[in-house]
N, C-alpha and C positions, 0 to 999 in steps of 0.2 A: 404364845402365852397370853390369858385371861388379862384382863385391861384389871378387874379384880385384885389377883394374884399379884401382880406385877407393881402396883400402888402400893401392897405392904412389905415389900423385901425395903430393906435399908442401906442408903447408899450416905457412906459419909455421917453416920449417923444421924440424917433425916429421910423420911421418906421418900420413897425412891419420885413419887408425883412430885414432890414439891422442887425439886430439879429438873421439871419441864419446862422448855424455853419454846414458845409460838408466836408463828410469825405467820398474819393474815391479812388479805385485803388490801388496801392501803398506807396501810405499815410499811407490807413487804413491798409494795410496787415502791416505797422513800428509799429503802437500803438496797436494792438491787438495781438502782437505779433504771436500767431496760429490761423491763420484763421481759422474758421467756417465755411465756403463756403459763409460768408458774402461777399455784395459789394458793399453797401452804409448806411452807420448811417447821418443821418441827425437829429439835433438838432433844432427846431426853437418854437417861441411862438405860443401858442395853441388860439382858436379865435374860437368863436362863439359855433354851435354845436360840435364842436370837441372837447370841454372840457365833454361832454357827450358821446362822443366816445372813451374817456380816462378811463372815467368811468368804461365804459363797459368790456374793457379790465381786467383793473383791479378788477370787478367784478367774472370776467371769469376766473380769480387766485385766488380767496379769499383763497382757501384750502395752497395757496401757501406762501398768504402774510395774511394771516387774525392774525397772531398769534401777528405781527407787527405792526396792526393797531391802530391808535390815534381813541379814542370815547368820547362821552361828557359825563363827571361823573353823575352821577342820581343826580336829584335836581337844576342841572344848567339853570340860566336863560337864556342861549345861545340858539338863534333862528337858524335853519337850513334851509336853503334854500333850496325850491323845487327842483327839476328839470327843470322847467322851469325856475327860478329865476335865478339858476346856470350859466349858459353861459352870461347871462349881467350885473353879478355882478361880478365876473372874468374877463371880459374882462374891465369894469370900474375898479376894482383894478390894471388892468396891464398899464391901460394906465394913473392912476396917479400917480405908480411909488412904488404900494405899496403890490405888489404882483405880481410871474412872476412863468407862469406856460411855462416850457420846454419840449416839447414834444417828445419821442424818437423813429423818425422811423427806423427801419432799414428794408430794401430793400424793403420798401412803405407799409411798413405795422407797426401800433403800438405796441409797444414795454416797454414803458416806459415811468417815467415821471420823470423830476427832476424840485422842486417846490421852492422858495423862498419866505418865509412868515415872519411874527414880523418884518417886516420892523420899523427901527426907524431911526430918520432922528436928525437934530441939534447938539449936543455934543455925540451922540451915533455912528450915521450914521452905522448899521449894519443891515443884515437880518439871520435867520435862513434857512438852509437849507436840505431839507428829498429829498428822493430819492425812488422809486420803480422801478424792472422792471419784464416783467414778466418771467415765469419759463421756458419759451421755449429759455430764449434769455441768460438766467444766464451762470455763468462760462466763460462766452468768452472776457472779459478785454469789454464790452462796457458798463456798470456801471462807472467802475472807470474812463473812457473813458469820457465819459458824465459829469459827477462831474467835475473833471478835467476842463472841456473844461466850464462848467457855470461860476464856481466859478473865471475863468481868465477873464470873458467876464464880470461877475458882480462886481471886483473887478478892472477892468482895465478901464472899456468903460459907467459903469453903476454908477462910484461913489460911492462905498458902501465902508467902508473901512475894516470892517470885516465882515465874513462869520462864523458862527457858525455849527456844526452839533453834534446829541446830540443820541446816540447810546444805546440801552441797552445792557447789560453787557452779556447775553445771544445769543446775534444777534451775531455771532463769521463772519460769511461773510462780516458782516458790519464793524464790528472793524478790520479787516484785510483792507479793501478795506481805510479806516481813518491811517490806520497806515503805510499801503504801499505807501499814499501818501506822507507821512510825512507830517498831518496836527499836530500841534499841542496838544496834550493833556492836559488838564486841570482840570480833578479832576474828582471825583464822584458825584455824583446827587443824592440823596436819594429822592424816591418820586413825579419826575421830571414829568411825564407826564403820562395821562390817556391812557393806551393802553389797546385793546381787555379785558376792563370790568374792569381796576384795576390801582392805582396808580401804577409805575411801576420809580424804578430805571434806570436812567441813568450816560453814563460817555462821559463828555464831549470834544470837539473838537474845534480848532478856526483854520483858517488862516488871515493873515490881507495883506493890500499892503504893509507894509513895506518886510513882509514875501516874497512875489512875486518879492518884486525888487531883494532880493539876490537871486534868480532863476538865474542859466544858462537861458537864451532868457526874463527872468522877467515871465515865464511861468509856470503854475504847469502842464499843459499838457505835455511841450518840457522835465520838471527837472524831474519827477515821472512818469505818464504814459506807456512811451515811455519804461522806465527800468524793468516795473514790474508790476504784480498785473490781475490777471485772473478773475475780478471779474463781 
């Protein structure tokens, strides 16, 4: 999709551009602390076919992430959307504020995704948020990097007042990458979500804005990131 085209769709009712998060040069060599030979992460919302080229990626790790994956329990009346349906129902959830897919390039290649979904709005005002990236990009702080950087942007600029993430107890990369942020923990989950074929235990995670405002900079990127976490 045209760099063009892709700056006027609307996400969250602002431009889809003004939701680009970039990380260059000596920036990025503070927050990943041991560079990679990286030399650009870029962050921004995913649009049209490229949420099919997100896919693909992620396809092209399944040996990597499959063990992690959410699936629909047998007997569910939950419809799945084609591949063709996929790119304009995504991109109509993002632009009415009820779903936000983050796309992670690093050095213009995909890499990753970090997604925000159960949007609820009224007395709630929170969303859930899950994370992938793939295997060749792991270890290097731009996971945490990425979370980090949503969850300030979805929690500062996007109105949401909490953020949730919800870890199984086994995923030890992930529960480190939740606890080196110092997101909050909140208990066990027994039974919590359908992953790779089976009810599966989780333990849960919040941050909220009040969390963010006692941040040094009001930031969970500037407070956490910066100090820790290779993930």
């Amino acid at each position: 999709m045209s760099g063009f085209f892709r700056s006027r769709r609307s996400v969250w009712g602002r431009p889809a551009r003004d939701l680009e998060i970039r990380y260059e040069g000596e920036r990025l060599d503070d927050l990943l602390h041991e560079n990679h030979g990286v030399s650009s992460v870029v962050l921004r919302p995913a649009a049209g076919r490229e949420h099919l080229e997100i896919e693909r990626v992620r396809r092209a790790n399944k040996g990597w992430l499959g063990e992690w994956e959410a699936t629909v329990p047998p007997g569910s009346s939950a419809s799945v959307p084609t591949w063709e349906e996929f790119p304009r129902l995504m991109d109509r959830k993002q632009a009415g504020g009820e779903a936000l897919s983050m796309m992670v390039v690093v050095d213009g290649e995909i890499a990753g995704l970090i997604s925000v979904g159960a949007v609820e709005r009224g007395a709630m005002h929170l969303g859930v948020l899950g994370y992938w990236i793939a295997e060749a990009h792991a270890g290097k702080g731009i996971t945490s990097l990425a979370v980090a950087s949503t969850i300030d942007m979805v929690l500062s600029q996007l109105d949401l007042h909490r953020i949730e993430i919800n870890v199984r107890p086994e995923n030890e990369p992930s529960l480190g990458l939740a606890r080196k942020l110092k997101l909050r923990e909140e208990g066990y989950k027994p039974r919590y979500m359908h992953i790779n074929g089976r009810w599966a235990d989780h333990v849960g995670f919040a941050v909220d804005q009040e969390d963010l405002r006692q941040m040094p900079g009001g930031s969970l990127v500037e407070h956490r990131v910066r100090r820790g976490g290779k993930h």
